[in-house]
C-alpha positions in Angstrom: 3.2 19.3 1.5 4.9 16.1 0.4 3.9 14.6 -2.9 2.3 10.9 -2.5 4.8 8.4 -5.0 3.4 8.6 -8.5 1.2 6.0 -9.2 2.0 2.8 -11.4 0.6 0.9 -14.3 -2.4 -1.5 -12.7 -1.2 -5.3 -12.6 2.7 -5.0 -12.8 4.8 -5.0 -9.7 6.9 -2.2 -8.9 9.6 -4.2 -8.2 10.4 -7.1 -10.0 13.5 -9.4 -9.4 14.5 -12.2 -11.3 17.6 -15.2 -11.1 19.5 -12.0 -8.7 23.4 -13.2 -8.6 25.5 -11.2 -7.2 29.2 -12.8 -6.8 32.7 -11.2 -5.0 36.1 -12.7 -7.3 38.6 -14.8 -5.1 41.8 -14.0 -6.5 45.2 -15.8 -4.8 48.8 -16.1 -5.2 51.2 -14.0 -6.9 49.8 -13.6 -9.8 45.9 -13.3 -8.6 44.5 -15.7 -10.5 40.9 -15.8 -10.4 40.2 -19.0 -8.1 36.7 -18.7 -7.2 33.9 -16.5 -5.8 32.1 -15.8 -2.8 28.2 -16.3 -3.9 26.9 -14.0 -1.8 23.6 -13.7 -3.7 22.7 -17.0 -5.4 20.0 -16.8 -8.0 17.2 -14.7 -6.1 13.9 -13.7 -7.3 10.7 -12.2 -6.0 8.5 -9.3 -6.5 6.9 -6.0 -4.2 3.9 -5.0 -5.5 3.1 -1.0 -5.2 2.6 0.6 -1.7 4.0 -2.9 -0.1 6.4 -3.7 2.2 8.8 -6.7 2.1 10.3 -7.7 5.2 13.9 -9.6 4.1 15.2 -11.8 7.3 18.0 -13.9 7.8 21.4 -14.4 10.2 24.5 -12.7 9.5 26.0 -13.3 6.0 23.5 -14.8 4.2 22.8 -11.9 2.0 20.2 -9.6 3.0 22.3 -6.4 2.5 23.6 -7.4 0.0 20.2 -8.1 -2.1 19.3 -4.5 -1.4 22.3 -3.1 -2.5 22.0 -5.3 -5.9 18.3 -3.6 -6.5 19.5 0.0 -6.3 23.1 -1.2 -8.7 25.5 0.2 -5.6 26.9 -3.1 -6.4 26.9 -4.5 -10.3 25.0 -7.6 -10.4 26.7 -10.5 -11.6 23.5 -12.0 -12.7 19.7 -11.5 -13.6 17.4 -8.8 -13.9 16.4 -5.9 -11.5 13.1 -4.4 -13.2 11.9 -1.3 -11.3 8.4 0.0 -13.2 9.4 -2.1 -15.9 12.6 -0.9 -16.8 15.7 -3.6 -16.0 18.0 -1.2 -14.0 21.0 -3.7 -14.5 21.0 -3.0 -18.2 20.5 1.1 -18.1 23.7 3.1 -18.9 25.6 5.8 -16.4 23.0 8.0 -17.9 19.8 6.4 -17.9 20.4 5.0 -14.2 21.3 8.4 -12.7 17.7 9.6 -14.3 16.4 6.8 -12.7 17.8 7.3 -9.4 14.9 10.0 -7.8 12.5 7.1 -7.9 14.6 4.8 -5.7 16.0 5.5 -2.7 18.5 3.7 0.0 18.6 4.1 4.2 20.9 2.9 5.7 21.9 1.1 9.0 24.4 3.0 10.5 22.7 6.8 10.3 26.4 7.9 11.5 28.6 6.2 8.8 26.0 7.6 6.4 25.8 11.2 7.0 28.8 13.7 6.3 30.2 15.1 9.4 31.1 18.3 7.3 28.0 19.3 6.1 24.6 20.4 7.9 21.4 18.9 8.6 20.1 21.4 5.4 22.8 20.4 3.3 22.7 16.9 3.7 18.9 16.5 3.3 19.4 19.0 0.1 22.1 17.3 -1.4 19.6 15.1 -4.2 18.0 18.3 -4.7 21.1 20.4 -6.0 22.4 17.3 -8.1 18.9 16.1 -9.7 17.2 19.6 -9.9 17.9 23.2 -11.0 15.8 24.6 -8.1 16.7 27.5 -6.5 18.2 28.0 -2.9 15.3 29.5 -1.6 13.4 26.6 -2.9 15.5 24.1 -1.8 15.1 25.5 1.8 11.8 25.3 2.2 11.4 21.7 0.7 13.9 21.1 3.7 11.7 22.2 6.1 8.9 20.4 4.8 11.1 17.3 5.1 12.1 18.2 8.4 8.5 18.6 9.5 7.8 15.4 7.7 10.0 13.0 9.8 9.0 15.5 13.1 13.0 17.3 13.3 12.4 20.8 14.4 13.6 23.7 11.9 15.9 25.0 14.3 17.9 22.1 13.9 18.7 23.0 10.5 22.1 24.7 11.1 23.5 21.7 12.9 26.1 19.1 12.2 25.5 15.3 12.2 27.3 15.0 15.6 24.8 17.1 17.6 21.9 14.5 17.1 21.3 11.4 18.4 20.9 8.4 16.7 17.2 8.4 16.7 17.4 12.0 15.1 20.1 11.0 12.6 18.1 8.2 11.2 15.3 10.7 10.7 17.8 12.9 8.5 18.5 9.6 6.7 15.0 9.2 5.8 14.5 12.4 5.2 16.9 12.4 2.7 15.9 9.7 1.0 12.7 11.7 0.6 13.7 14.7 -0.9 13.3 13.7 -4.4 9.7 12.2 -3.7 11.3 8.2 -4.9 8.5 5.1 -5.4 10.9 2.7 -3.4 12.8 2.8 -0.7 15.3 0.0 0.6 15.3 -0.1 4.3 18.8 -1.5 4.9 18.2 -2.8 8.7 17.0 0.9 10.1 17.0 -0.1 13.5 19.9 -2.2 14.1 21.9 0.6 15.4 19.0 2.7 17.3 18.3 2.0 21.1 15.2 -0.3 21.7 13.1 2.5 22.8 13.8 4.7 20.1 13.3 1.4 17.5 9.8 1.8 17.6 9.5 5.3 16.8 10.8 5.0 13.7 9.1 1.9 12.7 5.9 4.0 13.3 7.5 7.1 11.3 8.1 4.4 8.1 4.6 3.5 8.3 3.3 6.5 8.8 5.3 8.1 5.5 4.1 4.7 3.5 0.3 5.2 4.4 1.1 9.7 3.2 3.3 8.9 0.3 2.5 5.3 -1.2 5.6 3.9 -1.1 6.8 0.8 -1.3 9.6 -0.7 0.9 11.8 -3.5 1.1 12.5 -3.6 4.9 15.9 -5.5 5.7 16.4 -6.9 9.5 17.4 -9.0 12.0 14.5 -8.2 14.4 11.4 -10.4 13.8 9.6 -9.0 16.2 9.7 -5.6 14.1 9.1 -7.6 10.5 6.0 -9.0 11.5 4.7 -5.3 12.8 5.6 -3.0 9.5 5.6 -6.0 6.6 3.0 -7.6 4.4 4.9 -10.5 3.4 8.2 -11.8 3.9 11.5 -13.5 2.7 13.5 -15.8 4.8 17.2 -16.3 3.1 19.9 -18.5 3.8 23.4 -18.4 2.5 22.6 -16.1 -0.1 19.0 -17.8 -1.8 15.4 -17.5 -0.5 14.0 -20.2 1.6 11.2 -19.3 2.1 8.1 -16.4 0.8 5.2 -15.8 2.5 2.9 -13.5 3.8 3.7 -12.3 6.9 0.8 -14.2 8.7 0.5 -17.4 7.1 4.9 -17.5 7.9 4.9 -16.9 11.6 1.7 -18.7 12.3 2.8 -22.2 10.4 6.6 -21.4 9.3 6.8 -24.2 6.2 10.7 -24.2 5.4 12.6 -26.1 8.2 15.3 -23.1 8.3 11.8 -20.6 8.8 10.9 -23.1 11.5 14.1 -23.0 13.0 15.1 -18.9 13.1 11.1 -18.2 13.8 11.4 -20.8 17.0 13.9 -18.2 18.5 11.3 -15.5 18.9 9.4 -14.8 22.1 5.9 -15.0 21.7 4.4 -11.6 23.1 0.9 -13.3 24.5 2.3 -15.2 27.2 -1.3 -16.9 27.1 -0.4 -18.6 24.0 2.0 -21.5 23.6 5.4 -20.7 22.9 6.7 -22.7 19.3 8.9 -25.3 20.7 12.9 -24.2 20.3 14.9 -25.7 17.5 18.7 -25.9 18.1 20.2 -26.0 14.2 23.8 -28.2 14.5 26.9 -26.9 12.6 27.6 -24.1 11.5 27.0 -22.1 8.4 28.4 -23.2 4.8 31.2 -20.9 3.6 29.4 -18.8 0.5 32.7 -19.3 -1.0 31.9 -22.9 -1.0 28.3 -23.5 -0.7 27.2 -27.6 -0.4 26.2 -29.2 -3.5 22.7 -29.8 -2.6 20.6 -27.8 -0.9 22.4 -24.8 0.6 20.7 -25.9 4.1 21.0 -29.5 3.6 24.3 -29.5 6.2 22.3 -28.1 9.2 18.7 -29.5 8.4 17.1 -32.3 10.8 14.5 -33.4 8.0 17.3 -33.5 5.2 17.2 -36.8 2.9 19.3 -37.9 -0.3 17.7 -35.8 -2.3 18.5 -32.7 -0.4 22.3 -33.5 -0.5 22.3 -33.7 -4.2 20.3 -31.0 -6.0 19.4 -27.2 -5.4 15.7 -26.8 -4.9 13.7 -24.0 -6.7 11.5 -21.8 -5.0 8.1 -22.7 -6.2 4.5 -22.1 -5.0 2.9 -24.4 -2.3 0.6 -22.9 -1.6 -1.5 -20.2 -2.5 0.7 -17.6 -2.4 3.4 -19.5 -0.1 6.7 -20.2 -1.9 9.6 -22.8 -0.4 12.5 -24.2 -1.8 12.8 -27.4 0.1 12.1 -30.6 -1.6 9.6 -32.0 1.1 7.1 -29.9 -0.5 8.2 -30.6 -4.0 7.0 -34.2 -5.4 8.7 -34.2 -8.3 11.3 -36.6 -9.0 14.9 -35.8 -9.1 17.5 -36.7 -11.4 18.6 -39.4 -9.4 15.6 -41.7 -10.3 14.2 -42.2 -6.9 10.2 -41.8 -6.4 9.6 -39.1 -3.6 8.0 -41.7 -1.3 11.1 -43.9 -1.4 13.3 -40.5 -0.4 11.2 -39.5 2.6 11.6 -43.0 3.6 15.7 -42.1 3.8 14.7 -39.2 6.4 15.9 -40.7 9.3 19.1 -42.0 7.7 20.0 -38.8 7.1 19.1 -37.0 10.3 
């Protein structure tokens, strides 16, 4: 049997992110001098309580992948702190980090790319085993068989090679690899971006299933909204590498708050064709380079209610309401450091539109 994720102190998140920056050097001519940097990850910060899933959502570039990659340090953060059950993984040493490994775990969204041609299904899913345990073979082989049954893979499959299985299969020897050392969190890295739409579902259903066995606590990356709102219990809309937008998953499809929310959540289908479909919002422009984000509000370029304000200073992402976080300035009273009252900014909407 599987062992459920040891549980966690009462009151403190299991994940905790704080100020997240994570910037790529530009370097040019002949002597590559440093020039700039490509912000892919611009000051983000949230947290996932224990046994929770956060559903990350956003369009192409604007940092999702990369965020997850940050939390498990597969990339070095340039900035802030990563604090998995209250230890700040962006300040542990080689040492301390591969300790800390077995309690967080990555799958990715290619299952293909990710698994070794070379090596068999048993091998690949008993790899974390040989490197963080002194188990014997024996051992090893029958926690790969519970795995197996885990994820539903038959035994007999055991002897094969990543080419023999379809994508569906592979992405089960993904997760069941990610399993083997019984972690608290898994990143989701867009599971089912590369699986057919029939197969999508079962293995939403499988990740659900495992959380509800095992306790654990995901942070589920994708483009498909449709699956978000089935598996998570809040969500995070970014754009050009900061959050726009946190909510629970709910409150955000039901009454999106953010205008970039409104905007990407406008594009979905509703599935009750009873209700009223959420009239479409056609953004203008295209996307900001991260290399060269706009001064103001990383949205301010595209957005219809944009105002003076917007085009001058970043906002923060602050509470709302009750447990609703945006960072857009109409829900933000305060006055800016340009000396204008709130009222008198709104009143510079339309100028601006």
């Amino acid at each position: 049997m599987l062992d459920a994720a040891r549980p966690v102190k009462a009151g403190v998140p299991l994940v905790q992110v704080d100020g997240l920056k994570m910037y790529f050097p530009i370097y040019s001519g002949i002597l590559r001098r440093h020039t700039g940097d490509v912000k892919a990850v611009d000051g983000v910060s949230f947290t996932i309580e224990a046994g929770e899933t956060l559903g990350l959502v956003g369009e192409s570039g604007c940092g999702k992948s990369t965020v997850g990659r940050a939390l498990l340090r597969l990339y070095e953060p340039t900035a802030g702190a990563v604090v998995i059950e209250g230890e700040d993984i962006a300040k542990l040493s080689p040492e301390a980090l591969r300790k800390k490994r077995p309690t967080m775990q990555m799958v990715f969204q290619d299952p293909q790319a990710s698994l070794n041609p070379r090596m068999t299904l048993a091998d690949i899913i008993s790899e974390p085993l040989v490197e963080h345990t002194d188990w014997k073979a024996d051992r090893r082989l029958e926690r790969v068989y519970e795995l197996m049954d885990a994820v539903g893979l038959n035994r007999r499959f055991a002897n094969r090679f990543p080419h023999e299985f379809s994508g569906g299969q592979r992405q089960r020897i993904g997760i069941a690899r990610a399993l083997a050392l019984n972690p608290k969190f898994i990143v989701c890295d867009e599971p089912i971006a590369a699986l057919d739409v029939s197969i999508q579902a079962q293995v939403v259903n499988l990740l659900e299933d495992l959380q509800e066995k095992l306790g654990l606590t995901y942070l589920f990356i994708s483009h498909d909204l449709s699956m978000v709102r089935h598996i998570a219990d809040r969500v995070a809309v970014m754009y050009l590498g900061r959050i726009a937008e946190l909510s629970p998953r709910d409150d955000l499809f039901a009454k999106p708050l953010h205008p970039y929310a409104e905007a990407l959540l406008s594009a979905v289908n509703e599935p009750d064709p009873s209700l009223a479909r959420r009239p479409r919002i056609i953004l203008k422009g295209d996307v900001p380079s991260p290399a060269r984000p706009p001064k103001g509000c990383n949205f301010s370029t595209r957005c219809p209610k944009a105002f003076a304000r917007c085009h001058l200073e970043k906002p923060e992402l602050q509470e709302v309401e009750p447990g609703r976080h945006v960072a857009c300035f109409l829900y933000q009273p305060k006055t800016g450091s340009t000396g204008k009252s709130e009222a008198k900014e709104l009143n510079q909407l339309g100028e601006h539109r």
